[in-house]
Backbone of each chain as ProteinMPNN parsed JSONL, in Angstrom:
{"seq_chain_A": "XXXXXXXXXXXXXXXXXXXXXXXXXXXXXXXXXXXXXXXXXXXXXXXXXXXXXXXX", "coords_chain_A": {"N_chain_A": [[0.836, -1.218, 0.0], [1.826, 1.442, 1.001], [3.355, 1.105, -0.812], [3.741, 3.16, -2.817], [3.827, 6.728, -3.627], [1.986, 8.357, -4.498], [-0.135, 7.543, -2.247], [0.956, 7.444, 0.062], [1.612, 10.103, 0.361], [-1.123, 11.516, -0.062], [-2.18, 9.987, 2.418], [-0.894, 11.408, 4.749], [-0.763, 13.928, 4.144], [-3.954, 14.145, 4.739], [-3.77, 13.001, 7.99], [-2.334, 15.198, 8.513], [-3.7, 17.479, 7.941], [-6.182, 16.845, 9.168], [-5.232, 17.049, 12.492], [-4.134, 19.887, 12.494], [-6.33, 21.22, 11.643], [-8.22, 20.946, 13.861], [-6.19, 21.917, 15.534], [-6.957, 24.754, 15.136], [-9.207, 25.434, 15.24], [-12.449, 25.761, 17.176], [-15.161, 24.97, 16.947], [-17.424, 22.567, 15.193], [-18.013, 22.577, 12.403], [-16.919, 24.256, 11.676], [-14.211, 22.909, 12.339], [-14.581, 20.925, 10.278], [-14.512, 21.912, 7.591], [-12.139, 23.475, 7.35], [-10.589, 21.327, 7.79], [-11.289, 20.242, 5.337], [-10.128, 21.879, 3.373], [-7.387, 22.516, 4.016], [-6.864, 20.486, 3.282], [-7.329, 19.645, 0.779], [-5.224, 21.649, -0.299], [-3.33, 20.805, 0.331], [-2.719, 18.235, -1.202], [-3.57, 18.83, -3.955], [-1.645, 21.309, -4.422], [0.646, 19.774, -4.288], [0.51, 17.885, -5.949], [0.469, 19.667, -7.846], [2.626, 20.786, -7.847], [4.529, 19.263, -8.527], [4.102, 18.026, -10.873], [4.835, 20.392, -11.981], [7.712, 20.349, -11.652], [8.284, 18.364, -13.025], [9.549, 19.003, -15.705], [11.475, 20.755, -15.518]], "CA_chain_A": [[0.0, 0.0, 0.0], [2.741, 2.627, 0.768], [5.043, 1.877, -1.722], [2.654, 4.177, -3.744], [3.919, 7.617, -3.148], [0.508, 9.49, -3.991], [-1.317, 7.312, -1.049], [1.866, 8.008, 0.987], [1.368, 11.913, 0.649], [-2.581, 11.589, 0.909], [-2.473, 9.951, 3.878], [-0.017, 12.149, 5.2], [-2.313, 15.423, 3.927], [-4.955, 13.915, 5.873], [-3.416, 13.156, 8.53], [-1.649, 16.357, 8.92], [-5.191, 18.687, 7.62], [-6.98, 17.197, 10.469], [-4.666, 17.72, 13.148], [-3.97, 21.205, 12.259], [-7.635, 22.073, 11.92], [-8.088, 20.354, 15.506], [-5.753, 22.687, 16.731], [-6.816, 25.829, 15.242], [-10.482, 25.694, 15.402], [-13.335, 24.42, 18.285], [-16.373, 24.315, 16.268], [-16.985, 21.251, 14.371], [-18.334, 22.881, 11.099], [-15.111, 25.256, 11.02], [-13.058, 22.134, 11.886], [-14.416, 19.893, 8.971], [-14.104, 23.398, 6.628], [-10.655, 23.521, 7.239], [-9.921, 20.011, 7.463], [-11.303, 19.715, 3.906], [-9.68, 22.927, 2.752], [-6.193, 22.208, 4.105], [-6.447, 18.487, 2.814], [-7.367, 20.242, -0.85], [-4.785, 22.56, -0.484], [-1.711, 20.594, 0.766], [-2.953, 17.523, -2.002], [-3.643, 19.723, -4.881], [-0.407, 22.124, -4.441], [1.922, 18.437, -4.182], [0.612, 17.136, -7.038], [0.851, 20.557, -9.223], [4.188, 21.304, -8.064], [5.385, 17.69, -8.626], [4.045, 18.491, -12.181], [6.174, 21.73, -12.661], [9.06, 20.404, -11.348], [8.806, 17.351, -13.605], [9.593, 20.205, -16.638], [12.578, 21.049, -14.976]], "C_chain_A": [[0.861, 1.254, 0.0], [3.694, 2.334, 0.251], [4.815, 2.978, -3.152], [3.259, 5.821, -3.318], [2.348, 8.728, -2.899], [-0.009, 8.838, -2.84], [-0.384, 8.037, -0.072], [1.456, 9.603, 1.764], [-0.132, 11.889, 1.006], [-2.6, 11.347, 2.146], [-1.878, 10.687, 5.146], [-0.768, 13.407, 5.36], [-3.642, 14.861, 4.968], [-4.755, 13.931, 6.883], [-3.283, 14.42, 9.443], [-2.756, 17.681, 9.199], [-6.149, 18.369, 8.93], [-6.435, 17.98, 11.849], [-4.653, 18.87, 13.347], [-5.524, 21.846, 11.994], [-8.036, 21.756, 13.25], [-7.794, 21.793, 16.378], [-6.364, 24.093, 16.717], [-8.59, 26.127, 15.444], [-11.651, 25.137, 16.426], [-14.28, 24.316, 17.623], [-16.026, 23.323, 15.221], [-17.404, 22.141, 13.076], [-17.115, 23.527, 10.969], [-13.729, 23.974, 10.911], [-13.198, 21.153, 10.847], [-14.179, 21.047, 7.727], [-12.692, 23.216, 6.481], [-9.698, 22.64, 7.215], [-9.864, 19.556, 5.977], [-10.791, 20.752, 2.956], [-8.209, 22.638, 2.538], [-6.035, 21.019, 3.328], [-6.179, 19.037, 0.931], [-5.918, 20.761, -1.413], [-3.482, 21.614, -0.368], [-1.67, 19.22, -0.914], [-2.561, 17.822, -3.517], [-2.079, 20.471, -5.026], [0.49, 21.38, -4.358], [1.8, 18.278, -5.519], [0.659, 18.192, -8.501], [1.937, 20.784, -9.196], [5.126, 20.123, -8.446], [5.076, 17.355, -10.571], [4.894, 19.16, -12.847], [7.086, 20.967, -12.846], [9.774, 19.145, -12.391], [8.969, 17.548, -15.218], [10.882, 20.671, -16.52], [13.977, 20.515, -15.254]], "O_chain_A": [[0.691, 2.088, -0.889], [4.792, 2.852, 0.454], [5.532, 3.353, -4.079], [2.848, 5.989, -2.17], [1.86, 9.391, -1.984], [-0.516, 9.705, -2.129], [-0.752, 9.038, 0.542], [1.188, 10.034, 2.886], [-0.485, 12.173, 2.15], [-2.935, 12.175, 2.993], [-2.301, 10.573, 6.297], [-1.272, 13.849, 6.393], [-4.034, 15.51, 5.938], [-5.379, 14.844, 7.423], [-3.78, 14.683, 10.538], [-2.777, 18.511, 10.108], [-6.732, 19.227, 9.592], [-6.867, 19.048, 12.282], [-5.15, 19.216, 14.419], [-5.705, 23.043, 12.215], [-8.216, 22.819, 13.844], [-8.415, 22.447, 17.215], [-6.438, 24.736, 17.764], [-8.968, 27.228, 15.844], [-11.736, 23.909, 16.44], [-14.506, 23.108, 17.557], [-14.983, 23.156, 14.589], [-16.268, 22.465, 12.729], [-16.334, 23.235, 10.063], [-12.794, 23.893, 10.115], [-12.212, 20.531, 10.45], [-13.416, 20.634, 6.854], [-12.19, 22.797, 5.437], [-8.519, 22.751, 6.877], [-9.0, 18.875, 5.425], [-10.985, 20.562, 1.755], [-7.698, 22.512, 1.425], [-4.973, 20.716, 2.785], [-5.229, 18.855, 0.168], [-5.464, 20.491, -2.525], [-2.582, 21.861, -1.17], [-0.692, 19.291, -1.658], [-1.635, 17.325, -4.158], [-1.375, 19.997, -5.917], [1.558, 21.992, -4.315], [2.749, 18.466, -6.28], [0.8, 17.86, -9.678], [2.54, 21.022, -10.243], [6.343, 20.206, -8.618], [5.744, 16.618, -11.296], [5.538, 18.877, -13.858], [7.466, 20.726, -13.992], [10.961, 18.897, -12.602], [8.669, 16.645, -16.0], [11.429, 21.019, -17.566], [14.937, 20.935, -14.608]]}, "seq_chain_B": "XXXXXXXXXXXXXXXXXXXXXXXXXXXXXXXXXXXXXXXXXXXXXXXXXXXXXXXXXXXXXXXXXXXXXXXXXXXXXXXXXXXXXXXXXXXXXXXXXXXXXXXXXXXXXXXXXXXXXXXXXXXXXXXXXXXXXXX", "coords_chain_B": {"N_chain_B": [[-4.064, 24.084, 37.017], [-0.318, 25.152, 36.06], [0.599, 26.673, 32.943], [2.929, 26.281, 32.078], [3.872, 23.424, 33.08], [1.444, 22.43, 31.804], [2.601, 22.765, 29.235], [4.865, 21.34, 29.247], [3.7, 18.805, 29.929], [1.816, 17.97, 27.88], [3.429, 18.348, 25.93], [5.101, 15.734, 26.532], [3.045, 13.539, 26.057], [1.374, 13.29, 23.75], [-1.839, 15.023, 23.599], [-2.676, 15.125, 25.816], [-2.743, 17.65, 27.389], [-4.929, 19.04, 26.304], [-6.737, 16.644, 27.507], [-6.667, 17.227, 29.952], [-7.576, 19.785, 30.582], [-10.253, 19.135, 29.633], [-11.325, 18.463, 27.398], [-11.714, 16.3, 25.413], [-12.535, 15.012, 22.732], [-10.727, 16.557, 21.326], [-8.08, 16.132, 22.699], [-8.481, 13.052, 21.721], [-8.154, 13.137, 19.358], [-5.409, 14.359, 18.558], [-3.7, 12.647, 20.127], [-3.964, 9.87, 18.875], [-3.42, 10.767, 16.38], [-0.929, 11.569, 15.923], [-0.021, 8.991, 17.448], [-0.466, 7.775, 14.709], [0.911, 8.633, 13.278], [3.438, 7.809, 13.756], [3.884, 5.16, 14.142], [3.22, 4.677, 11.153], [5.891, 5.796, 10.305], [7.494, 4.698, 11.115], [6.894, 1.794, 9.967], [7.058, 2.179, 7.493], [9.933, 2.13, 7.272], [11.228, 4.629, 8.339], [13.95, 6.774, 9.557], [14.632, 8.08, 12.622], [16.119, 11.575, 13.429], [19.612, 11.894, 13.746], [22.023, 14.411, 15.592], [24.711, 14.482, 14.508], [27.234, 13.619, 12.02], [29.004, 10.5, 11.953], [32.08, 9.532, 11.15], [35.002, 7.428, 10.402], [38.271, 7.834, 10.734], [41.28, 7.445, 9.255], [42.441, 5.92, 11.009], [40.785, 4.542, 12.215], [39.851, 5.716, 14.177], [36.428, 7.047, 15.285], [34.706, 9.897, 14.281], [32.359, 12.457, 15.296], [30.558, 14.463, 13.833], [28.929, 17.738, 13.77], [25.766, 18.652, 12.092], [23.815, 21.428, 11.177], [21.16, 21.363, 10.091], [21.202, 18.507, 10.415], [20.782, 18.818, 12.811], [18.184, 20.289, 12.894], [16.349, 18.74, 12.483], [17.016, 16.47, 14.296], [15.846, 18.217, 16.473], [13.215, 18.089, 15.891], [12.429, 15.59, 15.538], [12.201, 15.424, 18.354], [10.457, 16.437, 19.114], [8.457, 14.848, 19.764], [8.563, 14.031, 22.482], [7.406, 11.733, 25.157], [6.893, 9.032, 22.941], [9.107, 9.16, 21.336], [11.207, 8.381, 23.223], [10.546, 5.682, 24.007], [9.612, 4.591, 21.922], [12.786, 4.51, 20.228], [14.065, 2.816, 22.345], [12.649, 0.8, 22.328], [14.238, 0.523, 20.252], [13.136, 0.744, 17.817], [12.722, 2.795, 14.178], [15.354, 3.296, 13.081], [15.731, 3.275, 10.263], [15.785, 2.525, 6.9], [17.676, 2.815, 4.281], [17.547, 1.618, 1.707], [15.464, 1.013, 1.252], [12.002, 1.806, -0.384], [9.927, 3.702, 1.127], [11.358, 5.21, 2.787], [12.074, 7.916, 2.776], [10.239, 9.061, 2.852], [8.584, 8.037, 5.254], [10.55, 8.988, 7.12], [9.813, 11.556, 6.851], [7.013, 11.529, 8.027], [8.059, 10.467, 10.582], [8.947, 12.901, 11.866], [7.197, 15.02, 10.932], [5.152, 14.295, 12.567], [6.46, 14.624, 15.215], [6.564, 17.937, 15.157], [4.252, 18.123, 14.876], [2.908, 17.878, 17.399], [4.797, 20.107, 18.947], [3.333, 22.306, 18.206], [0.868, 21.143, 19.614], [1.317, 21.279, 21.624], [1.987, 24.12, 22.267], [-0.54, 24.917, 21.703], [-2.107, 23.979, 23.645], [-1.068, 24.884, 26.095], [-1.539, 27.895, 25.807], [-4.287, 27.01, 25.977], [-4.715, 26.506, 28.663], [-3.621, 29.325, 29.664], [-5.457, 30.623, 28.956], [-7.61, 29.726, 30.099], [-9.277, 27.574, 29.129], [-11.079, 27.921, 28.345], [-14.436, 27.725, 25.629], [-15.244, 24.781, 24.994], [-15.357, 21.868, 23.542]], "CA_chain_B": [[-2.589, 23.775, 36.772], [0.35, 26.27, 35.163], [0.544, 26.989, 31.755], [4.535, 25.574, 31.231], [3.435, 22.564, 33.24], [0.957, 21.923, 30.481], [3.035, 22.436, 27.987], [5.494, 20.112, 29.255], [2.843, 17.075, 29.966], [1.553, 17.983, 26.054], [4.737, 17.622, 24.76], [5.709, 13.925, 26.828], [1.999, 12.715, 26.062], [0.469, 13.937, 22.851], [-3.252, 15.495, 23.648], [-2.81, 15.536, 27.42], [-2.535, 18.829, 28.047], [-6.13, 18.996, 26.382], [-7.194, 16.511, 28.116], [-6.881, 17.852, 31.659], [-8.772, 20.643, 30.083], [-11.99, 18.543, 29.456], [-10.907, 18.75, 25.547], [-11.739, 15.092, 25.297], [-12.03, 14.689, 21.43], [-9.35, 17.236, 20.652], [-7.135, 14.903, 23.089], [-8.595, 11.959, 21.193], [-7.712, 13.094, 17.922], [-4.096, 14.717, 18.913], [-3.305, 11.492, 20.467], [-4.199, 9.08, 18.301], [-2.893, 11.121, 14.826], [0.605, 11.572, 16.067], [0.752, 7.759, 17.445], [-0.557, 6.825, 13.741], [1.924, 9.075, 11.558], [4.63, 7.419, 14.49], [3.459, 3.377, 13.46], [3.448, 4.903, 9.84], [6.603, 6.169, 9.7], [8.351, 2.945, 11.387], [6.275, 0.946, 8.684], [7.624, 2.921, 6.348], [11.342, 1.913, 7.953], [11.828, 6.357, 8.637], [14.709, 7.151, 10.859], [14.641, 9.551, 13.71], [17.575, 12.008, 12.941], [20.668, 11.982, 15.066], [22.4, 15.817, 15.179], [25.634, 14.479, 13.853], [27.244, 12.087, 11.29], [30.027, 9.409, 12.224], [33.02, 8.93, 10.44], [35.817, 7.084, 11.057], [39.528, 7.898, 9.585], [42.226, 5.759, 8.322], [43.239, 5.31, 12.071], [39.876, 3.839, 12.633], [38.609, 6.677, 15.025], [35.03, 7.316, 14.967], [34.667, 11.304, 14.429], [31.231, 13.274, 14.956], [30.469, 15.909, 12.925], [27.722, 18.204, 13.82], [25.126, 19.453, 11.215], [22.967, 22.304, 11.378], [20.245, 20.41, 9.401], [20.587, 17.377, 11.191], [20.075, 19.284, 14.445], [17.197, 20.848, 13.081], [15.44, 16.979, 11.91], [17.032, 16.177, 15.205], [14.58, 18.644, 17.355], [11.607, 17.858, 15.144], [12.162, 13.933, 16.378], [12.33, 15.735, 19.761], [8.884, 16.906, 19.591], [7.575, 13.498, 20.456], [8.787, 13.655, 23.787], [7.853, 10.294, 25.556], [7.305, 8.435, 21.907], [10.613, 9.45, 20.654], [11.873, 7.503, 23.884], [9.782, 4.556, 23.817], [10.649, 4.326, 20.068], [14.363, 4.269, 20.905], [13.811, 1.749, 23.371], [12.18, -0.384, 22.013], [15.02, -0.307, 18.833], [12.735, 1.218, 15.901], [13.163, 3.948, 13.792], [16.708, 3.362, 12.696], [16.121, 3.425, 9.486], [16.507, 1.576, 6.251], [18.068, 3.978, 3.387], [17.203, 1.048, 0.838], [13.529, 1.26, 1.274], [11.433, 2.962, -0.995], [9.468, 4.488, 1.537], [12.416, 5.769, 3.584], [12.223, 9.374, 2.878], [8.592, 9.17, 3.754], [8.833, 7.344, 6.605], [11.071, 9.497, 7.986], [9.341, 12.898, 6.691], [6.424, 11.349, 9.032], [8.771, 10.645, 11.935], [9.868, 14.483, 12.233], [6.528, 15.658, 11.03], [5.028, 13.913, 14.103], [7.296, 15.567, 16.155], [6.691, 19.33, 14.674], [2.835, 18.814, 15.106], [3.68, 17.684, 18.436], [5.137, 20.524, 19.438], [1.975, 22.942, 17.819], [-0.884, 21.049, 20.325], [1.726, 21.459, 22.879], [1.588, 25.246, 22.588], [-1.987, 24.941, 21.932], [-2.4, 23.674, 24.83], [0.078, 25.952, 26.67], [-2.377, 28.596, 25.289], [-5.452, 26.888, 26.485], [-4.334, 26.863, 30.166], [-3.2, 31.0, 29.855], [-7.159, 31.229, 29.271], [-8.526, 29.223, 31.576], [-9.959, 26.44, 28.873], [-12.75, 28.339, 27.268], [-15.021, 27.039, 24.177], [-14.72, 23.013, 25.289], [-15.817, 20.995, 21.868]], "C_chain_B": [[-1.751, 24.583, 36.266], [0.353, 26.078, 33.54], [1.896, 26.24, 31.219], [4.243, 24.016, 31.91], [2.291, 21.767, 32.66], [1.289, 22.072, 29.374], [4.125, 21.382, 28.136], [4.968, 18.772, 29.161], [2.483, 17.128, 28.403], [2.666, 17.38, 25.985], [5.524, 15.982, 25.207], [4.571, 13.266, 26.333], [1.289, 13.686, 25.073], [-1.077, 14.064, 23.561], [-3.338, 15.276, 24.71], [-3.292, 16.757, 27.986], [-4.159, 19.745, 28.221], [-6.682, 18.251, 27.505], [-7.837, 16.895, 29.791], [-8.05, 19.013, 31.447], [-10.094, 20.115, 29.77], [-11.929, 18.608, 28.114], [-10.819, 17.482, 24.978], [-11.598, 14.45, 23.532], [-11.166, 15.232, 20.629], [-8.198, 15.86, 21.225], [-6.774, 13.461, 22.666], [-7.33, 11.941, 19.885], [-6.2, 13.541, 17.649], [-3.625, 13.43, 19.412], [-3.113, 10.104, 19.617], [-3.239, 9.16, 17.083], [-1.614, 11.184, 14.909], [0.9, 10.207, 16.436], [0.4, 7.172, 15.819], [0.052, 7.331, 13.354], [3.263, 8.31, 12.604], [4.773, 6.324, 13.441], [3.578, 3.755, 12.034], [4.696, 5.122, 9.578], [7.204, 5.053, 10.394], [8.015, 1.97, 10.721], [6.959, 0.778, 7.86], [9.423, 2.545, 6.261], [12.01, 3.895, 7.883], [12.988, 5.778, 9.591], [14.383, 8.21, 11.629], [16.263, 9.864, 13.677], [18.71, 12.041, 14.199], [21.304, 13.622, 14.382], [23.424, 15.754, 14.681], [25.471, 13.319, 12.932], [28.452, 11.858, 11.808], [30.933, 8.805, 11.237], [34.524, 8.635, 10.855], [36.99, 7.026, 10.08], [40.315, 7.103, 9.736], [42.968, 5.222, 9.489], [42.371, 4.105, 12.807], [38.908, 4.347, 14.186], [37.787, 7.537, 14.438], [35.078, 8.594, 15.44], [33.246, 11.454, 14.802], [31.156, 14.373, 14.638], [29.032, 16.465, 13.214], [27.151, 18.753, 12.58], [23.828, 20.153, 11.408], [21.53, 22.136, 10.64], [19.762, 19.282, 9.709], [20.073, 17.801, 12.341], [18.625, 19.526, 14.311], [15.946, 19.687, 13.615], [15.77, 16.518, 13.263], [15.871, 16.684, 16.824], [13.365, 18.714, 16.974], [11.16, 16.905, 15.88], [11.876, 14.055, 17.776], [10.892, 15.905, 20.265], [8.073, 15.855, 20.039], [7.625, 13.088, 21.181], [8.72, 12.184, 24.137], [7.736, 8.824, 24.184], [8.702, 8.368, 21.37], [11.445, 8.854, 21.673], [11.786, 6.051, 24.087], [10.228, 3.895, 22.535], [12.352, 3.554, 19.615], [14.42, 3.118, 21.688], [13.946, 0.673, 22.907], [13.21, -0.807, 19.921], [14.624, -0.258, 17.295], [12.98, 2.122, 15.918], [14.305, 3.741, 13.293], [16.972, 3.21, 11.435], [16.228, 2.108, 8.199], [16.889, 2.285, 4.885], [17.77, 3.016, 1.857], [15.925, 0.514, 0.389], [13.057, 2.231, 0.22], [10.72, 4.096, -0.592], [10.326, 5.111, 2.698], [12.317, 7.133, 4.014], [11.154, 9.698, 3.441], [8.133, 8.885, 4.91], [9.267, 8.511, 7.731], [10.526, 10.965, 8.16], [7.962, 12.631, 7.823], [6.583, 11.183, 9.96], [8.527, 12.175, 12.308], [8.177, 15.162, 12.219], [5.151, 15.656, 12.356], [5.046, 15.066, 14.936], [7.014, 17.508, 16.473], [5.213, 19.315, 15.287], [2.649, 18.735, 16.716], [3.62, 19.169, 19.25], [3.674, 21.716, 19.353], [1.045, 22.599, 18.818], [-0.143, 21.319, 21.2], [1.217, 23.155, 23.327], [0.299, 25.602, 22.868], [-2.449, 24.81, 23.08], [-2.088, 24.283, 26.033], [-1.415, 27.192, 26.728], [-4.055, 28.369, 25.95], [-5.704, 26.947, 27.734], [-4.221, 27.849, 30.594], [-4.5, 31.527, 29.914], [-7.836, 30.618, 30.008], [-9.863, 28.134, 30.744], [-11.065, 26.254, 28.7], [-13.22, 27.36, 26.005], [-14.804, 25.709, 24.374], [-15.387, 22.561, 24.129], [-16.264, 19.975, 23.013]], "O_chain_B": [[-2.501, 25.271, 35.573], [-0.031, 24.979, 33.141], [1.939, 25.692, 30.117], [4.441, 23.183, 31.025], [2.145, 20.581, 32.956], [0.604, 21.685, 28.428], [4.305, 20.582, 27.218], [5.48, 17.823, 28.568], [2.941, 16.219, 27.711], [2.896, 16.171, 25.976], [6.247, 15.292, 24.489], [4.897, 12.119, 26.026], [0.713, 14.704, 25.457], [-1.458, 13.03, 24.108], [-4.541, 15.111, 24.915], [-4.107, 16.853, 28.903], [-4.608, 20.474, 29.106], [-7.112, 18.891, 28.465], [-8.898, 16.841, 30.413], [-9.136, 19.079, 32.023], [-11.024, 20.916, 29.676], [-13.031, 18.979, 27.71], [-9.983, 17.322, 24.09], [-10.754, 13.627, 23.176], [-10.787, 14.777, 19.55], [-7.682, 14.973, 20.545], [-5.754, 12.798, 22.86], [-6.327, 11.292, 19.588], [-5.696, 13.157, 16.593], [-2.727, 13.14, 18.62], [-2.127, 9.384, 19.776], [-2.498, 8.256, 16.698], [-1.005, 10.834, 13.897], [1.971, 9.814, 15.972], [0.953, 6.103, 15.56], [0.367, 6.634, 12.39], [4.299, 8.299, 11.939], [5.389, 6.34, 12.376], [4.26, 2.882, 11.498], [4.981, 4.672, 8.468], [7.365, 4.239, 9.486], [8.819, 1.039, 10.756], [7.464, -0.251, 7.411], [10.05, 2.715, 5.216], [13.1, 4.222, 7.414], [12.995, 4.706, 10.195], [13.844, 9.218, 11.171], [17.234, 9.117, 13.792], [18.473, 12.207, 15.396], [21.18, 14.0, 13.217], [23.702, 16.822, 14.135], [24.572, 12.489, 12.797], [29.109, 12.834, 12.171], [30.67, 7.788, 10.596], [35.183, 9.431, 11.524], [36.96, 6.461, 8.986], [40.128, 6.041, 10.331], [43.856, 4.377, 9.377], [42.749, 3.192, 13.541], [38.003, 3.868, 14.869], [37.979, 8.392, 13.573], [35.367, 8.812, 16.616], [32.68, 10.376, 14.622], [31.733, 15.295, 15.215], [28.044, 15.781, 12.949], [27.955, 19.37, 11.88], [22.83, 19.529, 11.769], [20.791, 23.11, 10.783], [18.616, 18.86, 9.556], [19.081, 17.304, 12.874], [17.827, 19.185, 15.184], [15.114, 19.675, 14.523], [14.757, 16.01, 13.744], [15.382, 16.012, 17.732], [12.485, 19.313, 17.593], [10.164, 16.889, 16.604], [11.408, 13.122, 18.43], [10.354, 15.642, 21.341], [7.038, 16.053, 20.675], [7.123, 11.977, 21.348], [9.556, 11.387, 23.711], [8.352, 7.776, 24.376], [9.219, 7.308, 21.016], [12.588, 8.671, 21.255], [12.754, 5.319, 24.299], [10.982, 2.954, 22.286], [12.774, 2.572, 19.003], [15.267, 2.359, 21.217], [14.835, -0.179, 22.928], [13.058, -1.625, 19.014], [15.098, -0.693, 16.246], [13.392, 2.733, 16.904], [14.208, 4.65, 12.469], [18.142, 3.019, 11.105], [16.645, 0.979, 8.457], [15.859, 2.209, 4.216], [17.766, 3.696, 0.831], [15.548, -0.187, -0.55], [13.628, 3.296, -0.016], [10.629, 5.143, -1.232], [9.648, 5.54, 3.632], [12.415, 7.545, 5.17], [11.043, 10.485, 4.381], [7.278, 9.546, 5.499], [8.683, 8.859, 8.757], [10.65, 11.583, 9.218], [7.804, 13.594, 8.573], [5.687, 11.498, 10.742], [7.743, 12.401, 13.23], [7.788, 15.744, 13.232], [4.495, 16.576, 12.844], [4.274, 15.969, 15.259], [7.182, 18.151, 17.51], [4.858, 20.211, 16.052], [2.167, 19.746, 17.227], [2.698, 19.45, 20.016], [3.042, 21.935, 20.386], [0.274, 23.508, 19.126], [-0.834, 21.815, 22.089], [0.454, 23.474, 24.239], [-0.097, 26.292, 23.808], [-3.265, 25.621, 23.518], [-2.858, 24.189, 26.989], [-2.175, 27.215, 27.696], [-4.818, 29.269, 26.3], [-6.793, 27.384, 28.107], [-4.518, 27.968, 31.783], [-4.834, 32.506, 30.581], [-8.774, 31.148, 30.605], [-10.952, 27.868, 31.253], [-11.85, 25.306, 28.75], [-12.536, 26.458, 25.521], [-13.842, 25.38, 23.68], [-16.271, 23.371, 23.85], [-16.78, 18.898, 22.714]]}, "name": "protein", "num_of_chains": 2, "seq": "XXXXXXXXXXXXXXXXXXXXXXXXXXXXXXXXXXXXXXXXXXXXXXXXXXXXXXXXXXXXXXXXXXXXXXXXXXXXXXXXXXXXXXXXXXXXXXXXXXXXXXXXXXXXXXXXXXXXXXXXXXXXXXXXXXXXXXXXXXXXXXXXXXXXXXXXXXXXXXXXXXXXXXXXXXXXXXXXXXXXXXXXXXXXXXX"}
């Protein structure tokens, strides 16, 4: 299963997006918002820059 | 309780520091997510960084060399207080540089460690107010 790098990093982005919305927010609607924002954001911005860079 | 005395119990016991606070599913979920990226990154065969490297010259004495990079990866691993001893202990973590998931492994060791240190403050923080807004 993890010799896959994309699951690697997903599960990692998940991981990491909950946590960090955990810490920064107490309501649950703000912390699934930002859990599914961060998760977008850290996912999305790996796999475009892992694009660029493979241009390089 | 004080405020540095909950940031110290945070940082030996992920989501403690909540807990005492009545912060029961923050504590859950801080607890839990740092022992699974731990078990992930020892899966993975990660190392936890040491602050030097070891080399030994043509006399056959073992040098250490400090690096300002390893130190850093070295106080990341730090952030996992009593995991990062337990870990040690018990003889994982050390690594296997011929793994494929090595780098990953180990980028989940450290990153552990870093978030680690984040609920600690959090928590630090939640004690300075007196452990408002409970989820």
């Amino acid at each position: 299963m993890f010799k896959s790098h994309l699951i690697s990093m997903l599960v990692f982005s998940g991981i990491v997006s909950t946590i960090i919305a955990f810490i920064r927010h107490d309501d649950k609607a703000k912390i699934k918002k930002e859990g599914i924002k961060l998760f977008l954001y850290m996912s999305i911005g790996i796999i475009a820059g892992s694009w660029i860079i493979n241009f390089l | 309780m004080r405020p540095y005395l909950i940031f110290l119990l945070s940082w030996l016991i992920p989501g403690s520091g909540h807990f005492i606070h009545k912060k029961y599913t923050k504590a859950l979920v801080f607890f839990s997510g740092i022992l699974l990226l731990v078990i992930l990154g020892i899966i993975m065969e990660g190392k936890f960084f040491l602050p030097y490297t070891e080399t030994s010259n043509n006399y056959g004495v073992v040098q250490r060399q400090f690096h300002p990079l390893l130190i850093l990866g070295f106080l990341g691993d730090l952030g996992l207080g009593l995991f990062n001893v337990i870990v040690n202990l018990l003889g994982f973590a050390k690594g296997n540089i011929e793994s494929v998931t090595y780098h990953y492994g180990t980028t989940y060791l450290v990153s552990a460690g870093l978030l680690n240190y984040l609920v600690a403050l959090n928590a630090f923080d939640l004690a300075r107010k007196g452990g408002r807004n409970n989820v």
